[in-house]
Short mmCIF file of the C-alpha atoms (twelve columns), coordinates in Angstrom:
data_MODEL
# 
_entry.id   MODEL 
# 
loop_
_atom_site.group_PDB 
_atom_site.id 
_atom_site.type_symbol 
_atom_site.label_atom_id 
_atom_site.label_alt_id 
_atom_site.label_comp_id 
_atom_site.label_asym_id 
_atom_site.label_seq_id 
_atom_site.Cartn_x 
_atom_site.Cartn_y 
_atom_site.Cartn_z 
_atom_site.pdbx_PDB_model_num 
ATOM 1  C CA . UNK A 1  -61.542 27.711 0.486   1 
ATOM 2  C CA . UNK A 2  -63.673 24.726 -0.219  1 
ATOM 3  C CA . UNK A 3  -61.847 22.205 -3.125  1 
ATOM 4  C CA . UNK A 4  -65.275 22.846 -5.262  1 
ATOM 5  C CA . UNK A 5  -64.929 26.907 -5.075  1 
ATOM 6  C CA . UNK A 6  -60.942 26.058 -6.036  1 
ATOM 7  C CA . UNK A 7  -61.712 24.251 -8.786  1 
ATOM 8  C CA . UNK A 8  -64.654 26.552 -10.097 1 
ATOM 9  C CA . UNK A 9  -61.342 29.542 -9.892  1 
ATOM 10 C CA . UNK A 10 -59.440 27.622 -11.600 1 
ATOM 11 C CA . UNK A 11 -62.076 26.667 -15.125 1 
ATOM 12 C CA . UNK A 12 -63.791 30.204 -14.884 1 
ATOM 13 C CA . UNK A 13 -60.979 31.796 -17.267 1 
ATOM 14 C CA . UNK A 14 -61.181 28.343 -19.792 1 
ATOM 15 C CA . UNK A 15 -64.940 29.838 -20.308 1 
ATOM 16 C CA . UNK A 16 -65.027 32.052 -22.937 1 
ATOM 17 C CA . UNK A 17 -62.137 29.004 -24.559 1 
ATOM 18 C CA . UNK A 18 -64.793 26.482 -25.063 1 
ATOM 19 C CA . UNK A 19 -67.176 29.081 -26.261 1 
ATOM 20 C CA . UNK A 20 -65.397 30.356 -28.920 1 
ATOM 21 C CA . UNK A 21 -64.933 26.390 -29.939 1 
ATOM 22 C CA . UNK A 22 -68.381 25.967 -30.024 1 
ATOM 23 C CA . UNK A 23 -68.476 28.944 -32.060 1 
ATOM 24 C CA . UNK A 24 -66.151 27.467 -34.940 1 
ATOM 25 C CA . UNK A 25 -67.456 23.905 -34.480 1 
ATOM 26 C CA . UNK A 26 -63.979 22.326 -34.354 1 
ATOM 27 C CA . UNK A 27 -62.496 20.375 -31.948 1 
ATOM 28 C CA . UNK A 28 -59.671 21.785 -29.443 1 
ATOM 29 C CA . UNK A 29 -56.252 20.796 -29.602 1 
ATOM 30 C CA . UNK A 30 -54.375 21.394 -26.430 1 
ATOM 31 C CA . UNK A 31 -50.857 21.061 -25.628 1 
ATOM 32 C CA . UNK A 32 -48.613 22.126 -22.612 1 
ATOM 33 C CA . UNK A 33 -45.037 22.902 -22.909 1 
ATOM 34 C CA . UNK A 34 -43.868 22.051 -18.919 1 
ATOM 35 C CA . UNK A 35 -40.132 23.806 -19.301 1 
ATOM 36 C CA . UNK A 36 -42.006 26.976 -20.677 1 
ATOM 37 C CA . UNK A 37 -45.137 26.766 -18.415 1 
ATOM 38 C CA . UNK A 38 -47.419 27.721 -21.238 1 
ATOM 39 C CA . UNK A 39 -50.341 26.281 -22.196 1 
ATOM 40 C CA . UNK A 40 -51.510 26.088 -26.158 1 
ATOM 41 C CA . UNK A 41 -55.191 26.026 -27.408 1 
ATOM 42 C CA . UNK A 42 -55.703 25.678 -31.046 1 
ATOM 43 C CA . UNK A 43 -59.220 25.614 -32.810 1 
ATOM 44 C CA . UNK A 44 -58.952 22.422 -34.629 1 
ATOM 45 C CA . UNK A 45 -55.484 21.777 -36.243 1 
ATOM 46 C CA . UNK A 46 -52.490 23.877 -34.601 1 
ATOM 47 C CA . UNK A 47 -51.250 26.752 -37.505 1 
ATOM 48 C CA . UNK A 48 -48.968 29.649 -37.613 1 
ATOM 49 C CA . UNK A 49 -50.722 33.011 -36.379 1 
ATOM 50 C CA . UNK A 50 -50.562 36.029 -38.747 1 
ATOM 51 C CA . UNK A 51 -50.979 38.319 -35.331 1 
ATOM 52 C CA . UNK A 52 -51.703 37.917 -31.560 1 
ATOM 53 C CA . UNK A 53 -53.365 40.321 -29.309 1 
ATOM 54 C CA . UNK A 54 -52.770 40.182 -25.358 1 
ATOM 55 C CA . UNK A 55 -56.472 39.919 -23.876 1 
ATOM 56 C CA . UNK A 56 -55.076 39.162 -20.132 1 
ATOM 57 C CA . UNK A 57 -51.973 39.594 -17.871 1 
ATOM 58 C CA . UNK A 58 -51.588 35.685 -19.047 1 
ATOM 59 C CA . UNK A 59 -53.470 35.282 -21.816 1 
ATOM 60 C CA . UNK A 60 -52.609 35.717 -25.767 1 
ATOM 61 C CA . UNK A 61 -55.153 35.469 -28.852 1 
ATOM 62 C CA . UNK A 62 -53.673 33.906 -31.864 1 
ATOM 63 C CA . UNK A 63 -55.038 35.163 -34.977 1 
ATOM 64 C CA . UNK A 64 -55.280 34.002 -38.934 1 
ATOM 65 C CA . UNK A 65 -54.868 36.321 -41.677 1 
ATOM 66 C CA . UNK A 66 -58.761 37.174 -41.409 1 
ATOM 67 C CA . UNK A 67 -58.305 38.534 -38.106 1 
ATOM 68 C CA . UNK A 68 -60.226 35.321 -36.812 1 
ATOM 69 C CA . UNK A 69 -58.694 33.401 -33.626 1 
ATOM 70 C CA . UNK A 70 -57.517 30.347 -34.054 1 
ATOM 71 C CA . UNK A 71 -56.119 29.385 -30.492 1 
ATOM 72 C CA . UNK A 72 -55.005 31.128 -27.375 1 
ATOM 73 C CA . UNK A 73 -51.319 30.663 -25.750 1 
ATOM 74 C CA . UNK A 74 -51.901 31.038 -21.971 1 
ATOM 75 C CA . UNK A 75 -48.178 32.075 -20.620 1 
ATOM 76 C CA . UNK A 76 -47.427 31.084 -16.923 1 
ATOM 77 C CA . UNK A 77 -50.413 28.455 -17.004 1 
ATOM 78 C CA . UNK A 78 -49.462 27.060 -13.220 1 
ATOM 79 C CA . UNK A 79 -50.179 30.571 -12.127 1 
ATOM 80 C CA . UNK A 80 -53.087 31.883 -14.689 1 
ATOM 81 C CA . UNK A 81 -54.912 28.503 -13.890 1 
# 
């Protein structure tokens, strides 16, 4: 497989991520935890969720009290990504 169609793999599942930034107009905050291999997206400043929802095999919506997501934990990131 060519580099290009690796990398294209490997952003397609970020997609829907940087829409739903857009979407709140607020900048992402990204942080990887190595030891844990996950991967945590927050829109704008990192906050406790009130509930999560599983959306993927790998990936986990974090939600506020409104039922509005504020980030997304990917778990095994080196794999998901």
């Amino acid at each position: 497989m060519s580099p290009l169609l690796v990398l294209e793999k490997q952003i397609q599942p970020l997609a829907h991520i940087i829409q739903a930034s857009r979407a709140f107009a607020k900048p992402l905050d990204v942080s990887y935890d190595n030891e844990a291999d996950v991967l945590y997206i927050s829109f704008g400043k990192p906050k406790r969720a009130a509930d999560s929802e599983a959306v993927s095999e790998h990936i986990v919506v974090r939600k506020d009290k409104a039922g509005r997501a504020i980030g997304y934990t990917v778990r095994n990131a080196s794999e998901a990504l």
